[in-house]
FIVEXRO-503721 format. One record per residue (C-alpha): residue in one letter; x, z, y. Coordinates in steps of 0.05 Angstrom, whole numbers, always signed. Example, Ala and Ser with C-alpha at 12.3 -4.5 7.8 and 13.67 -1.06 7.14 Angstrom:
BEGIN
{"a", {+246, +156, -90}}
{"s", {+273, +143, -21}}
***
This chain:
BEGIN
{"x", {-239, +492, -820}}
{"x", {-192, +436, -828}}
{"x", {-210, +374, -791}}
{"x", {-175, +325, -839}}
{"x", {-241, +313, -872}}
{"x", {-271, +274, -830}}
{"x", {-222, +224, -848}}
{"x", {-201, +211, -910}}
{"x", {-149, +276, -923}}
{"x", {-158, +324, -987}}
{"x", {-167, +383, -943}}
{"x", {-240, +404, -928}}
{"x", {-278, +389, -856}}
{"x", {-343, +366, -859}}
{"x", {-369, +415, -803}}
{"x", {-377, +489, -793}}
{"x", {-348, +549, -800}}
{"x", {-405, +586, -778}}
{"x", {-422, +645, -809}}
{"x", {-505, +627, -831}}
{"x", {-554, +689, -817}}
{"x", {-630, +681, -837}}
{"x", {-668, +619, -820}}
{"x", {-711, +622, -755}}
{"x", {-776, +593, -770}}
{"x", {-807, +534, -744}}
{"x", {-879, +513, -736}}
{"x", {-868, +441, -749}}
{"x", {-834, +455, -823}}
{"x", {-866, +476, -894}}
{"x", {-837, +466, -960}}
{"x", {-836, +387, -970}}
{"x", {-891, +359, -1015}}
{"x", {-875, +281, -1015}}
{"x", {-839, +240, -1066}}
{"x", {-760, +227, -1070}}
{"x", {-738, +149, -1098}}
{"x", {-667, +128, -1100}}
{"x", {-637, +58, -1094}}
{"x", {-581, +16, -1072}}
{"x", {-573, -37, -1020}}
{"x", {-516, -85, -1010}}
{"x", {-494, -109, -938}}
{"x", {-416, -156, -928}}
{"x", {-407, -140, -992}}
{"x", {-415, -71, -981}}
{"x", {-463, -30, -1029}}
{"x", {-490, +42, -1020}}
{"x", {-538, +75, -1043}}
{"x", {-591, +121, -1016}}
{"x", {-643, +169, -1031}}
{"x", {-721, +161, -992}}
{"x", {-764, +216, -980}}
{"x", {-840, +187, -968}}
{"x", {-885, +235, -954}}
{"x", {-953, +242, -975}}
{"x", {-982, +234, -899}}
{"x", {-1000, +167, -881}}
{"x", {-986, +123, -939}}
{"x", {-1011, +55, -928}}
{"x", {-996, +52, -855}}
{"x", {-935, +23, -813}}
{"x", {-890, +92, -811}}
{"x", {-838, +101, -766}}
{"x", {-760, +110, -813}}
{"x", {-715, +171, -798}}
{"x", {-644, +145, -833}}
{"x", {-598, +205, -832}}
{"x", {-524, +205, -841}}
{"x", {-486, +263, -885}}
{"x", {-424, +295, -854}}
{"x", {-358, +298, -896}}
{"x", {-368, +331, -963}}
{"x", {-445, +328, -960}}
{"x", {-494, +292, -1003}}
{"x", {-560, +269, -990}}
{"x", {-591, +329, -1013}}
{"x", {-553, +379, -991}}
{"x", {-562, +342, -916}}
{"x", {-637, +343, -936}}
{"x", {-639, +414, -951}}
{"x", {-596, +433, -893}}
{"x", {-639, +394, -837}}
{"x", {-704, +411, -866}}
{"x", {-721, +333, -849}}
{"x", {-758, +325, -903}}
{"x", {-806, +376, -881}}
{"x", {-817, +358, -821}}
{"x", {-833, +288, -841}}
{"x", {-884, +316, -881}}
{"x", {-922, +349, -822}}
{"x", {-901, +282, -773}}
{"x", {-919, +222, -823}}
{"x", {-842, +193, -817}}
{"x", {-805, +173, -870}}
{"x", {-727, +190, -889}}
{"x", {-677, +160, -925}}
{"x", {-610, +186, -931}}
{"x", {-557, +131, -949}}
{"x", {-498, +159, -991}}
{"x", {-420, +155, -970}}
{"x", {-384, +162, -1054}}
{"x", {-325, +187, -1051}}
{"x", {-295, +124, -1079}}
{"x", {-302, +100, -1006}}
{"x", {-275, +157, -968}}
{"x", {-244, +224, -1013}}
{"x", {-277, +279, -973}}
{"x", {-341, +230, -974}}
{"x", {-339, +216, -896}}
{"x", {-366, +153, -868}}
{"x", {-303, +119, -831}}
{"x", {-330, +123, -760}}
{"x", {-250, +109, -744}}
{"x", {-237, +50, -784}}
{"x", {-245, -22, -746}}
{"x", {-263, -52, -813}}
{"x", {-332, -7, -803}}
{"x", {-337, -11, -735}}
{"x", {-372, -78, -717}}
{"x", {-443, -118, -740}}
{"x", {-440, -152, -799}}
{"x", {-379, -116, -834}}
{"x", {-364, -56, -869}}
{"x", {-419, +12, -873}}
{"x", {-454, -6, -815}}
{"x", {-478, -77, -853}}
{"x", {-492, -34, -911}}
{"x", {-530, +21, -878}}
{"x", {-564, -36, -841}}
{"x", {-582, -55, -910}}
{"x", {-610, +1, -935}}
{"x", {-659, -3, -880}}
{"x", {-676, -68, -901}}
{"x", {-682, -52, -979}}
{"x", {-725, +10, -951}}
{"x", {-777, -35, -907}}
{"x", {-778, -80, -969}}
{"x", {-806, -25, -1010}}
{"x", {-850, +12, -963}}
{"x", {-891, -7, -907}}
{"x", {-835, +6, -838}}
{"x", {-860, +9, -764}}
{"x", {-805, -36, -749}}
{"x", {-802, -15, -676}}
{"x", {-799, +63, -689}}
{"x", {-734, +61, -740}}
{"x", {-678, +121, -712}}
{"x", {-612, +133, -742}}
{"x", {-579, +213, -738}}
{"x", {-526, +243, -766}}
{"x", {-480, +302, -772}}
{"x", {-403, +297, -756}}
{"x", {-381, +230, -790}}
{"x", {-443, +216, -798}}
{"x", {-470, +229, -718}}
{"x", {-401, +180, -705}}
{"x", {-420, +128, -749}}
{"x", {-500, +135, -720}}
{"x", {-468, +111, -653}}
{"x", {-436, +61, -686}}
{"x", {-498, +36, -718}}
{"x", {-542, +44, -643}}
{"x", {-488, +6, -612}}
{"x", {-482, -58, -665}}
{"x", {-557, -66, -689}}
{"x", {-596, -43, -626}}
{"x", {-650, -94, -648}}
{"x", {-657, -39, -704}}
{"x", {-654, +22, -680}}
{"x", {-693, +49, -623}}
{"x", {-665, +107, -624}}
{"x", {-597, +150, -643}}
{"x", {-587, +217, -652}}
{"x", {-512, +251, -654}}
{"x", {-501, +321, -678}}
{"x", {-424, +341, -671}}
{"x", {-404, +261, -663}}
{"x", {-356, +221, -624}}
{"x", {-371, +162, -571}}
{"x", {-365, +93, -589}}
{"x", {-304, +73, -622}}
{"x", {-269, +136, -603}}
{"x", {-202, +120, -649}}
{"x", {-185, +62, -689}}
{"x", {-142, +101, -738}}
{"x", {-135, +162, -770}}
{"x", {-77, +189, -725}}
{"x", {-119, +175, -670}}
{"x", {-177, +199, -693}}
{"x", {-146, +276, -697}}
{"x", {-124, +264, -629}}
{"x", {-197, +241, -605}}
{"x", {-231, +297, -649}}
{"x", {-187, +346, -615}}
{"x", {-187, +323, -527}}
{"x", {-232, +265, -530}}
{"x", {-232, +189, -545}}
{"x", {-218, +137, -488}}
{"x", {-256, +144, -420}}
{"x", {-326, +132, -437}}
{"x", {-347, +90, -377}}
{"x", {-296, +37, -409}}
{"x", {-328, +52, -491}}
{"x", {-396, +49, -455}}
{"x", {-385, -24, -430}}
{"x", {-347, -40, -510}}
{"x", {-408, -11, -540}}
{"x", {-453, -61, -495}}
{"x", {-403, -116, -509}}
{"x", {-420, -93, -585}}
{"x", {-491, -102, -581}}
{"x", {-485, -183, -569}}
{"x", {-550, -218, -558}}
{"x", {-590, -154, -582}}
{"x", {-565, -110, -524}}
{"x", {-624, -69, -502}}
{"x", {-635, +7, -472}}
{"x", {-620, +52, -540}}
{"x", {-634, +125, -525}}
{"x", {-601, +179, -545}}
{"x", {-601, +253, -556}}
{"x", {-538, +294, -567}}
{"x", {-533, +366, -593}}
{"x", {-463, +403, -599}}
{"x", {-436, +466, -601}}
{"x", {-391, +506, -541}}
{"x", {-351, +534, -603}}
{"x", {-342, +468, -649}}
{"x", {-261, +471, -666}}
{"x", {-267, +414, -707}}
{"x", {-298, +356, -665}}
{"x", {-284, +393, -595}}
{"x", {-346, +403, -546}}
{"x", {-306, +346, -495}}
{"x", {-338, +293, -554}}
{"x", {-412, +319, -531}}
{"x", {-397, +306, -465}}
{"x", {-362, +229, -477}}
{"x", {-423, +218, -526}}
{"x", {-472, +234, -465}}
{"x", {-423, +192, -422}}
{"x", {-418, +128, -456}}
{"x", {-485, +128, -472}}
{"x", {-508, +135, -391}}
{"x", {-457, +79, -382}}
{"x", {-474, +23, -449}}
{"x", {-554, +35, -420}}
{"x", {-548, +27, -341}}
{"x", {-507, -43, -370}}
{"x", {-567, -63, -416}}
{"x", {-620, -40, -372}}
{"x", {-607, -105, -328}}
{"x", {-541, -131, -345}}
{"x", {-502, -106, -292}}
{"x", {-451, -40, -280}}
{"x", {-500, -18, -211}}
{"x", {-515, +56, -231}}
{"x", {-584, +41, -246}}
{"x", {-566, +91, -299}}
{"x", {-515, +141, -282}}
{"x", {-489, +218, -301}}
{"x", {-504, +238, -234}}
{"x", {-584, +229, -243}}
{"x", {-586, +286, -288}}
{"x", {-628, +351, -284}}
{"x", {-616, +414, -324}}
{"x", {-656, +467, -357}}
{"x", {-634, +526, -404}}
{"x", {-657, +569, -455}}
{"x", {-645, +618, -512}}
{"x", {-674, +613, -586}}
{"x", {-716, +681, -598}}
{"x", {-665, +727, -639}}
{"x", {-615, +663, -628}}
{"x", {-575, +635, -597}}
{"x", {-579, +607, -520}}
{"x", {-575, +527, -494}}
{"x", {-570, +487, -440}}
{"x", {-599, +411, -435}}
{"x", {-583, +359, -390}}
{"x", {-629, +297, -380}}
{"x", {-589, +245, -356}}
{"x", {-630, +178, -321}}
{"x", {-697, +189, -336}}
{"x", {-698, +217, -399}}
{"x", {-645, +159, -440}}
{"x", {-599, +201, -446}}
{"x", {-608, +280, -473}}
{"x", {-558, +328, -480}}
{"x", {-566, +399, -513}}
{"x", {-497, +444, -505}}
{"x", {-507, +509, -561}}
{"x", {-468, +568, -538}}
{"x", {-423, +597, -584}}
{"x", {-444, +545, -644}}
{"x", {-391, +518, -678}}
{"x", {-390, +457, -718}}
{"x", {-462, +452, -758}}
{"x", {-536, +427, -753}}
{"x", {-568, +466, -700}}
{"x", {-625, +506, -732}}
{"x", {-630, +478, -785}}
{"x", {-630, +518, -869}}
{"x", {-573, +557, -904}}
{"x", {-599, +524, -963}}
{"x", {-553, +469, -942}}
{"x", {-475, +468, -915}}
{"x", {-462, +469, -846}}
{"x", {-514, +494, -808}}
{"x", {-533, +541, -751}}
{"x", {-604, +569, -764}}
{"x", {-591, +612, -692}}
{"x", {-592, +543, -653}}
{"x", {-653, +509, -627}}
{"x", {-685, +467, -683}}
{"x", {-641, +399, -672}}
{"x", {-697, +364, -722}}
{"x", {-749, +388, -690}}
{"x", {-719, +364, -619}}
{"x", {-704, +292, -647}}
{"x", {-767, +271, -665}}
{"x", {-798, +296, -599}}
{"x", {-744, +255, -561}}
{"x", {-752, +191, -610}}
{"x", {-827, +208, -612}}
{"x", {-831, +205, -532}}
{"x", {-785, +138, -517}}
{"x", {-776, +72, -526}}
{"x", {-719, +35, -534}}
{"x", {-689, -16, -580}}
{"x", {-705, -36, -659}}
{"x", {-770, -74, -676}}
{"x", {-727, -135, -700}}
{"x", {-693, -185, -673}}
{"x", {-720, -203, -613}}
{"x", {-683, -261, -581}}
{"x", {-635, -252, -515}}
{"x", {-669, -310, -462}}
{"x", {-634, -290, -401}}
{"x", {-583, -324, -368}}
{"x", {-513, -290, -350}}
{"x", {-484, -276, -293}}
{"x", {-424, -306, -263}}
{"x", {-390, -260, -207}}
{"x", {-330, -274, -168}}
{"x", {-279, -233, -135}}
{"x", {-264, -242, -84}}
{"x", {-322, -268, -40}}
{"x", {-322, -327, -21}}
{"x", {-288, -330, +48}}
{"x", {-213, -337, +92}}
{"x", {-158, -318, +58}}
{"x", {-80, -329, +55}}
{"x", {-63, -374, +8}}
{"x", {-46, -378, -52}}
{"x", {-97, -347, -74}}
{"x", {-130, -323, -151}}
{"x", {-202, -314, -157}}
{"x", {-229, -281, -214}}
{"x", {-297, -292, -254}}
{"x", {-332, -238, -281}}
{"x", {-388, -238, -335}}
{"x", {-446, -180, -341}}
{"x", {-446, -201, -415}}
{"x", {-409, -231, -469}}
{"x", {-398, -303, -465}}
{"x", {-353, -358, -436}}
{"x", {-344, -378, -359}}
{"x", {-333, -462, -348}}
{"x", {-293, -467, -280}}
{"x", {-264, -520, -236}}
{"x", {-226, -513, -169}}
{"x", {-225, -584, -151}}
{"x", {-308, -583, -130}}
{"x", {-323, -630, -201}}
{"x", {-380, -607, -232}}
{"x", {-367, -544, -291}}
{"x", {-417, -564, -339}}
{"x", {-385, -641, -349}}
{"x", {-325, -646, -312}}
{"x", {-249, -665, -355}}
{"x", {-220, -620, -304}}
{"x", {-260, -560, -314}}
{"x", {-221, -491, -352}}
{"x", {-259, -455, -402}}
{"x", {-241, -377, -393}}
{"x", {-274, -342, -454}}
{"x", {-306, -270, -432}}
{"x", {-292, -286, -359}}
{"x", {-220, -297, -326}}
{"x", {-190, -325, -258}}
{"x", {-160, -389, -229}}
{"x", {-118, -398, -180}}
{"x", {-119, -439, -113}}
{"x", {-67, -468, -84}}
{"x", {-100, -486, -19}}
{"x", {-167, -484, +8}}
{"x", {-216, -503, -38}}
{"x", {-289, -498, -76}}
{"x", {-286, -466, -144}}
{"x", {-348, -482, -180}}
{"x", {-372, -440, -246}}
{"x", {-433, -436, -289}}
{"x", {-435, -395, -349}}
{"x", {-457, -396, -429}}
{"x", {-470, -325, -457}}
{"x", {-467, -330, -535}}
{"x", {-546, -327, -545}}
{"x", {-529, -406, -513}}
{"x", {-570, -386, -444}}
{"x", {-532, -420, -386}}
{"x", {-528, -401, -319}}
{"x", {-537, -455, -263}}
{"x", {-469, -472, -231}}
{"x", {-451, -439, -170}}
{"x", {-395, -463, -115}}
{"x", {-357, -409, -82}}
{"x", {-315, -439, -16}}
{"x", {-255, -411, +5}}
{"x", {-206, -428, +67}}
{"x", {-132, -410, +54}}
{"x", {-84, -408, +113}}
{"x", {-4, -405, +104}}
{"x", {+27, -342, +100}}
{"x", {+65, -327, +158}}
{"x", {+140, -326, +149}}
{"x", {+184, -266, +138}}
{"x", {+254, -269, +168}}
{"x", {+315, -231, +144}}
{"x", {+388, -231, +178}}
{"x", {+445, -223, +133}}
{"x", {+512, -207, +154}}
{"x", {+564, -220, +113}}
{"x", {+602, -181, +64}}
{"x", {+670, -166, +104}}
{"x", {+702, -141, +45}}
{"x", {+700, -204, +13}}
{"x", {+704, -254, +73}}
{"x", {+779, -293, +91}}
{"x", {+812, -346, +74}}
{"x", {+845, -387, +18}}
{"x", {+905, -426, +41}}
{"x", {+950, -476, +9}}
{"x", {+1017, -495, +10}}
{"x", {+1031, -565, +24}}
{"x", {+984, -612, +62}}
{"x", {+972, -653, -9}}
{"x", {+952, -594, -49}}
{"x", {+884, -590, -80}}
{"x", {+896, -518, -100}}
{"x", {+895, -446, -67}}
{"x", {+961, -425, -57}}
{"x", {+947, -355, -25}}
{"x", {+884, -313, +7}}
{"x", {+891, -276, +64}}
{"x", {+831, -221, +66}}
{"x", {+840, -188, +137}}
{"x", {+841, -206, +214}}
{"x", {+790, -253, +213}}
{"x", {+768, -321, +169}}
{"x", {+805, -385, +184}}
{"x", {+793, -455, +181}}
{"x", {+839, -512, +201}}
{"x", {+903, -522, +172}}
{"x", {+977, -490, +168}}
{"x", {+1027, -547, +190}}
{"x", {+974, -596, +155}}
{"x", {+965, -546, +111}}
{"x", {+883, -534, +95}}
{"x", {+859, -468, +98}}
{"x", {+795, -456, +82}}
{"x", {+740, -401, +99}}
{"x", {+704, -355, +52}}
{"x", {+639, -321, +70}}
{"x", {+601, -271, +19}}
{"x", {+531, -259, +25}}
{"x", {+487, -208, -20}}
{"x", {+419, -242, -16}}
{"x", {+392, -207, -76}}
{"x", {+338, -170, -31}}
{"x", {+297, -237, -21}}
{"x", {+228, -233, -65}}
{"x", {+241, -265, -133}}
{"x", {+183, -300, -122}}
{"x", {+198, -332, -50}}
{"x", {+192, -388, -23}}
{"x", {+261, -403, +30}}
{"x", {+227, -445, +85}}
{"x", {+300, -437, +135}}
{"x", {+357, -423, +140}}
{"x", {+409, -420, +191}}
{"x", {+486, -400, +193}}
{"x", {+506, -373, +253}}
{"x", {+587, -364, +263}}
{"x", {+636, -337, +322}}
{"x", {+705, -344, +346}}
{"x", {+734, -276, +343}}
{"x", {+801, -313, +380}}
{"x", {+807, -374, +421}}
{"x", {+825, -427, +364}}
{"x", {+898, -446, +362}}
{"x", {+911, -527, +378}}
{"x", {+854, -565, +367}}
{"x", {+818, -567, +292}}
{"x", {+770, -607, +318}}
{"x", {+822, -665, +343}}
{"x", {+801, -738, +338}}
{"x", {+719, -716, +319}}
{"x", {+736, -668, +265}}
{"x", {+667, -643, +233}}
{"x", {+675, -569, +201}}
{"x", {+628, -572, +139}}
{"x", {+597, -517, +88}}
{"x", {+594, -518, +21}}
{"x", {+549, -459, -21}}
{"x", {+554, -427, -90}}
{"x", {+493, -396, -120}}
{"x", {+533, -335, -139}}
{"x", {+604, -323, -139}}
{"x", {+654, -385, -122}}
{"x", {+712, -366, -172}}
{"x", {+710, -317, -221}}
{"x", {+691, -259, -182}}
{"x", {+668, -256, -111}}
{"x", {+724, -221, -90}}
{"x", {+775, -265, -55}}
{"x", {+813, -312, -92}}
{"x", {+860, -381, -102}}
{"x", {+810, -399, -142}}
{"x", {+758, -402, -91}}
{"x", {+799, -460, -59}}
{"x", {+774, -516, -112}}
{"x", {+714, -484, -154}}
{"x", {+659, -519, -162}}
{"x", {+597, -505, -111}}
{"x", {+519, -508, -134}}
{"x", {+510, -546, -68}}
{"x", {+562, -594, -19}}
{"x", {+550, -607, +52}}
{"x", {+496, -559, +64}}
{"x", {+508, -550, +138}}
{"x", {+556, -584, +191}}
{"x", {+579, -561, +259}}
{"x", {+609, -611, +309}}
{"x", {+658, -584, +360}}
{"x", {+628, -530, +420}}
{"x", {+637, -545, +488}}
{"x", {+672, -477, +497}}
{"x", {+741, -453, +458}}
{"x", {+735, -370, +475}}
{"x", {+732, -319, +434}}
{"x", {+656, -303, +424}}
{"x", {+638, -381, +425}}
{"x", {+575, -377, +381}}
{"x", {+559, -437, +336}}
{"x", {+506, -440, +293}}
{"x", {+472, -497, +235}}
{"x", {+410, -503, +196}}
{"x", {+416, -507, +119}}
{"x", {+384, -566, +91}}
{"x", {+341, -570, +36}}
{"x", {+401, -564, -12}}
{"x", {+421, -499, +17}}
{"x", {+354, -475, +15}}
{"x", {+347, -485, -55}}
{"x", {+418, -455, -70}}
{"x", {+410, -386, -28}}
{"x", {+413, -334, -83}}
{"x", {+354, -287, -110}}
{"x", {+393, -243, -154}}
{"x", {+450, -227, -125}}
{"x", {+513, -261, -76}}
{"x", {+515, -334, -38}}
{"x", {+580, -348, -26}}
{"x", {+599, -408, +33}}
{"x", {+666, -443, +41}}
{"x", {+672, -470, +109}}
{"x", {+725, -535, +118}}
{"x", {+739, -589, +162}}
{"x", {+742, -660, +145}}
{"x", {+758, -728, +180}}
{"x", {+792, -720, +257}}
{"x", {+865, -723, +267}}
{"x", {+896, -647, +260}}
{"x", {+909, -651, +189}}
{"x", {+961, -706, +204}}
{"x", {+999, -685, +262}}
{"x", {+1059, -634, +240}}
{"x", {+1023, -579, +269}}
{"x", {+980, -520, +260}}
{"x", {+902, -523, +286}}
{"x", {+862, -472, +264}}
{"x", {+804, -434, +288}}
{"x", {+795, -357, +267}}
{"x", {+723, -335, +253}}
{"x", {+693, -265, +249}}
{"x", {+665, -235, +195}}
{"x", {+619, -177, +173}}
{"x", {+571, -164, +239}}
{"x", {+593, -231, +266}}
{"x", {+576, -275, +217}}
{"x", {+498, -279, +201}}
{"x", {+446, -318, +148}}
{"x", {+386, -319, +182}}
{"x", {+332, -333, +119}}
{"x", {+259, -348, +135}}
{"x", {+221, -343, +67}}
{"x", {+142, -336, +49}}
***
């Protein structure tokens, strides 16, 4: 069959392509014998309306409410007929009401499981089938606490829909060839779920708890699907199972511990005389069941050819139902009030750390965390931040972060401090040598020019001057390996003399400054006149006054100050222009100079945290 019909597409899909063979009979059904009434209910706006079965058994009394979902294509009666739920109602006391999907809602008739507009409380088919409840326990006498929702395909996909948003009405879902909570949230995705699975159903378990709001309680749940279902694969049985395990260890006792899990499971298997065989798994105690048909496809296990999609060779999936809902107890019975606090976690502990450091606030239900980091009190301090469903802060040094919480029933937790001591990071130092390629000089050619007249790129970088003359020195840096998000704390330059200097540059108390560009000095960083003049990001970042030695290898060597820090390049190349001012050589007729090395000889040595 074509799957589009469980969305909205003109082809046919409701469920099976099984072949039907002869019904197997069942002890617990005979031909029904109550009374059928139809009505309408109207929920957000949202009107549908339904057919009740009441059987004859027990009139008067509180009676527990089956409400059973159609697939695709289906109608009340022919989901009636097919299930045989009316007869067993008969035989149990329960009553049934089948709420009607028109096809003015949906072409193919399917409920629209995949459709955020019907996917929450209080909006869309689930406030309407929530309705029909309530027009149905206006009419007849409802055990309030014993009211179960089931369905086929769309139908078992909108029932866990319906467990998930009114838990305070349900206490009890059953899902026959469904899909886990919230599996897609449009039709493209919904073929894509149908066909490998919705999301991971640890993460739609804790979504479907979120769902449940102040009315989150245990829901159980029993799942039946078949091995050979090519229209809603088997892998949606198992996420069903899954998410279910996950949204009940959560409401158990508010917290993601495993109290329920997949792993506490036990198995047992059988095989329907002249049918088919099965395997269930009972996962954590019994909240969870799980029947697996081999070889069904996608139908009603067991139930009557007299209506579409079913498998009378599987075990009787009515039957089974009401002996799981019969057994437990879980959610429904009204709307019982949520009195228990939340609770705030933080991560991580409380403790020494290196600083800075973000803590983050966790809630085991929906609600809003107050915080401060300053040690003010949450609940009335100006300082505090308000982090809605939980969220982190961040501090800066050592420090007491203080929370309570409000979960949005309005119970507050009492505020708890969390201390934490932050030390410094220790620093990481890097050595850069310089780029050789594009390290020299810029000279020019008369004492009282202010611009480069020529570069010289090889045998060394000099400083000093050409018969009064200034030269001055270019060193390229690539610094675009420091962290983006660094913090310089040093820096120190670190030059030699590759030849013994010629006359003396640093004549009458010459000082040989450095100036630094945040990039590239002229319009490239490749050597150039231009160098000579451009503008620098910052002046005067280091000085170096004359050594006491003059031979080749003389080291010298200058911290940056803050200026340089600041200016040392991220993304890509410093670039330093070394040049001396004040003294006496630039005035004397002749040429003092020193000659520098480059590449290996020249280094940047960055500290940075």
């Amino acid at each position: 069959m074509n799957r589009a019909a469980l969305l909205s597409l003109p082809l046919l899909l409701a469920a099976c392509a099984q072949a039907p063979s002869s019904p197997l009979s069942s002890p617990l059904h005979a031909q029904a014998t109550g009374s059928t009434t139809t009505g309408s209910a109207t929920g957000a706006g949202v009107t549908r309306n339904y057919t009740l079965y009441t059987p004859a058994a027990g009139a008067g009394a509180a009676r527990p409410l089956m409400v059973m979902l159609h697939g695709c294509t289906q109608s009340p009666a022919d989901f009636a007929a097919g299930t045989r739920m009316n007869d067993l109602a008969d035989t149990q006391g329960f009553l049934v009401v089948y709420p009607e999907q028109p096809a003015t809602a949906n072409q193919n008739k399917c409920w629209n499981w995949f459709d955020p507009a019907h996917q929450a409380r209080g909006q869309g088919e689930p406030a309407a089938i929530k309705a029909v409840v309530d027009a149905v326990k206006g009419k007849v006498n409802v055990d309030a606490a014993r009211v179960y929702v089931a369905g086929l395909s769309a139908g078992a996909a909108m029932s866990v829909i319906m467990g998930a948003t009114y838990p305070d009405v349900f206490s009890g879902i059953g899902v026959a060839s469904g899909l886990e909570f919230k599996a897609a949230t449009s039709s493209s995705a919904a073929f894509t779920a149908m066909n490998s699975g919705g999301p991971n159903p640890d993460a739609q378990g804790t979504a479907a708890y979120a769902a449940m709001g102040t009315f989150k309680r245990t829901v159980p749940t029993i799942v039946f699907h078949g091995s050979s279902d090519y229209t809603v694969y088997p892998v949606n049985g198992d996420q069903v199972a899954a998410q279910w395990v996950q949204t009940n260890d959560l409401a158990d006792d508010g917290q993601d511990n495993g109290s329920r899990s997949t792993a506490q499971v036990t198995t047992r298997s059988g095989t329907v005389s002249g049918g088919r065989a099965y395997s269930v798994k009972t996962f954590a105690g019994g909240v969870v069941e799980q029947w697996s048909v081999t070889g069904m496809g996608h139908a009603w296990s067991g139930g009557s050819t007299a209506g579409s999609y079913t498998d009378p060779k599987g075990p009787d999936a009515s039957a089974e139902l009401w002996r799981f809902f019969s057994a437990g107890s879980g959610g429904g019975g009204g709307t019982t009030p949520d009195t228990t606090a939340p609770v705030v976690s933080v991560s991580p502990a409380p403790g020494t750390y290196v600083g800075p450091l973000t803590v983050t606030l966790a809630l085991n239900e929906p609600g809003t965390v107050y915080a401060t980091t300053d040690g003010s009190d949450p609940v009335s301090s100006a300082s505090r931040v308000t982090l809605a469903g939980g969220g982190s802060v961040t501090l800066a040094g050592s420090g007491t972060v203080r929370a309570y919480a409000v979960d949005t029933a309005g119970n507050a937790s009492a505020p708890q401090s969390y201390a934490y001591t932050l030390t410094a990071a220790p620093d990481t130092a890097v050595a850069f040598s310089s780029v050789g390629t594009q390290d020299g000089y810029v000279a020019a050619n008369t004492p009282s020019a202010t611009t480069g007249g020529y570069v010289v790129a090889s045998g060394g970088v000099s400083v000093g001057d050409n018969a009064d003359a200034p030269w001055k020195g270019v060193l390229s840096f690539d610094t675009s390996s420091l962290p983006d998000g660094a913090t310089v704390t040093g820096a120190t330059l670190t030059v030699r003399y590759s030849l013994a200097p010629n006359g003396n540059p640093w004549a009458g108390g010459a000082t040989l400054w450095v100036d630094m560009r945040s990039g590239c000095l002229g319009a490239s960083c490749a050597l150039g006149t231009d160098d000579f003049a451009a503008a620098v990001t910052a002046a005067g970042v280091a000085s170096f006054a004359a050594p006491a030695g003059t031979a080749a290898g003389t080291t010298l060597s200058a911290p940056l100050n803050a200026s340089g820090l600041a200016a040392i390049n991220r993304a890509g190349s410093t670039q330093l222009r070394l040049a001396f001012t004040g003294g006496t050589a630039r005035s004397n007729g002749l040429s003092d100079y020193l000659t520098l090395g480059e590449g290996t000889q020249v280094t940047l040595n960055v500290t940075y945290r």
